[in-house]
N, C-alpha and C positions, 0 to 999 in steps of 0.2 A: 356349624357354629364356630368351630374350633380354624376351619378354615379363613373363613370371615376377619377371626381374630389376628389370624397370622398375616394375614392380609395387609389389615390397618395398620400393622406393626410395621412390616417389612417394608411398604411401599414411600414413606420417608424417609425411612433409610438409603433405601435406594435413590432416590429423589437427592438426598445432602450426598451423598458417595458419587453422585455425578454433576454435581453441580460443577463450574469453571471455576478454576484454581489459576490465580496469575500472583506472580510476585506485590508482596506489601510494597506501599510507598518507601516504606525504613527497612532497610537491607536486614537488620535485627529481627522484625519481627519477622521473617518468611515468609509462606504462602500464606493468600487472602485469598475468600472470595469474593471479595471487593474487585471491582471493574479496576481495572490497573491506570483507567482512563480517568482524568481530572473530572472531580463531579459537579464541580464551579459553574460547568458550559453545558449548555442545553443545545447549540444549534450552529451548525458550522456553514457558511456559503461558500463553495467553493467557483475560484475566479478561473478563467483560462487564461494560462502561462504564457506570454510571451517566449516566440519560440524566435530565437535566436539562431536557428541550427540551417541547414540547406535542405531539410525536408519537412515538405508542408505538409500540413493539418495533423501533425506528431500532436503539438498541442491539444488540443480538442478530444483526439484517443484519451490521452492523460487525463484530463478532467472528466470524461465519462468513465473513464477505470478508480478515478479517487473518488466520484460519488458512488458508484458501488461499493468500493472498498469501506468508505465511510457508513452507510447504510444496512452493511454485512457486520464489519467488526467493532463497532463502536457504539455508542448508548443514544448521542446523539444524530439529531433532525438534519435533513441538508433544506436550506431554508434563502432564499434571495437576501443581498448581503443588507439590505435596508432591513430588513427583519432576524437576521442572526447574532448570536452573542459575539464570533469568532469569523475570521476568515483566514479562509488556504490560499497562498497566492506564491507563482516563481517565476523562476525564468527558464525554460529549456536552454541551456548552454551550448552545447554538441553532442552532435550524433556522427559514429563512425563506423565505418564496415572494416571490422578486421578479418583478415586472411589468414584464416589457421591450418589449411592444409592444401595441396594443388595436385591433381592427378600428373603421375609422370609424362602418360601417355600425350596428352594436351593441355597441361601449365593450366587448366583453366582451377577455377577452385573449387574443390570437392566439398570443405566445409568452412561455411564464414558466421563472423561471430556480429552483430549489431548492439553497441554500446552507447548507452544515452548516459546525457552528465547535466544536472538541473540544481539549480540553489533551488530555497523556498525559505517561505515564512509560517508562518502562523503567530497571526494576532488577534487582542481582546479588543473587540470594536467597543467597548463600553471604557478602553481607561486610555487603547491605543500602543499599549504594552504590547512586546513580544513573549508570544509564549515560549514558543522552537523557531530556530533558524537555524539551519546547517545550507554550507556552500559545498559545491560539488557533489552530491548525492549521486551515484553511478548505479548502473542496472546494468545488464549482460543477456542477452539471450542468444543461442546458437540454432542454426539454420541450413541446410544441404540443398543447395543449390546444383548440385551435377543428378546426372542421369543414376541412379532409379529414383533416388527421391525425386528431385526437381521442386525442393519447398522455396515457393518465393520469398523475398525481401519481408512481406508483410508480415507475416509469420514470424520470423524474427522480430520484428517489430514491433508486432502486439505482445508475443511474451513479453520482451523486456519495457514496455508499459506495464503491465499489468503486475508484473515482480517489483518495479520504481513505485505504483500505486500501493504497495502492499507495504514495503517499507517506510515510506512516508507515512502513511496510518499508524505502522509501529511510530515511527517519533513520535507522535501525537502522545504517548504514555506517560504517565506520571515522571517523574524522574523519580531514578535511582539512587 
């Protein structure tokens, strides 16, 4: 019985002690457990980017890394843009292979870096408002392309989607 009771006790406790904690909307009041994400919007459609860059289907990776991203960290629905409150929409900019180190032996590159750079948006399809716009959003992911790794291009590639997906979701936050 005594058990029981401690039980019923304990286990909201525990329950509010683990709940998510993210910064209040107003820098004064601190932590909330309020979603740090605007509560206005129920349902975002996410568009594929215009990719600008000289590697193809970049774009496409990106909007399947920002609906996950969105459907993992965030409250709302990914919904077709005729039926959404909001929509994610950009441009892939460029994408470059930097050369950050080269074996003596044969100049070739032992490790290279793949760097994406993408404006975007995010608007209220109900007023036509912007909610977030940032130009040049940049992502980095590194990649070993010499012998013993031998990790391809792609690899780089998806990380640094998938770190630009993650970021860009953070925008999506309340402001500060």
């Amino acid at each position: 019985m005594k058990l029981r009771l401690l039980l019923r006790a304990l286990i909201p406790a525990a329950l509010c002690a683990t709940a998510p904690l993210s910064c209040a909307t107003r820098p004064e009041d601190g932590l909330s457990a309020r979603s740090a994400f605007p509560d206005r919007y129920r349902s975002v459609a996410v568009s594929v980017f215009r990719n600008e860059s000289m590697m193809p289907d970049l774009e496409r990776d990106l909007s399947a890394s920002l609906v996950k991203e969105i459907e993992i960290s965030t409250p709302y629905k990914i919904r077709s843009e005729g039926a959404a409150d909001t929509v994610l929409r950009g441009s892939v900019r460029k994408v470059d292979l930097v050369h950050l180190s080269k074996s003596p032996a044969t100049g070739l590159a032992n490790e290279m870096m793949v760097r994406v750079r993408v404006d975007f948006e995010w608007v209220d399809l109900r007023t036509g408002k912007r909610i977030v716009a940032r130009e040049g959003v940049e992502s980095t992911a590194l990649f070993v392309p010499s012998y013993p790794a031998r990790e391809p291009i792609e690899l780089g590639r998806l990380a640094a989607v998938e770190q630009l997906a993650r970021d860009l979701v953070s925008a999506m936050q309340s402001e500060w």
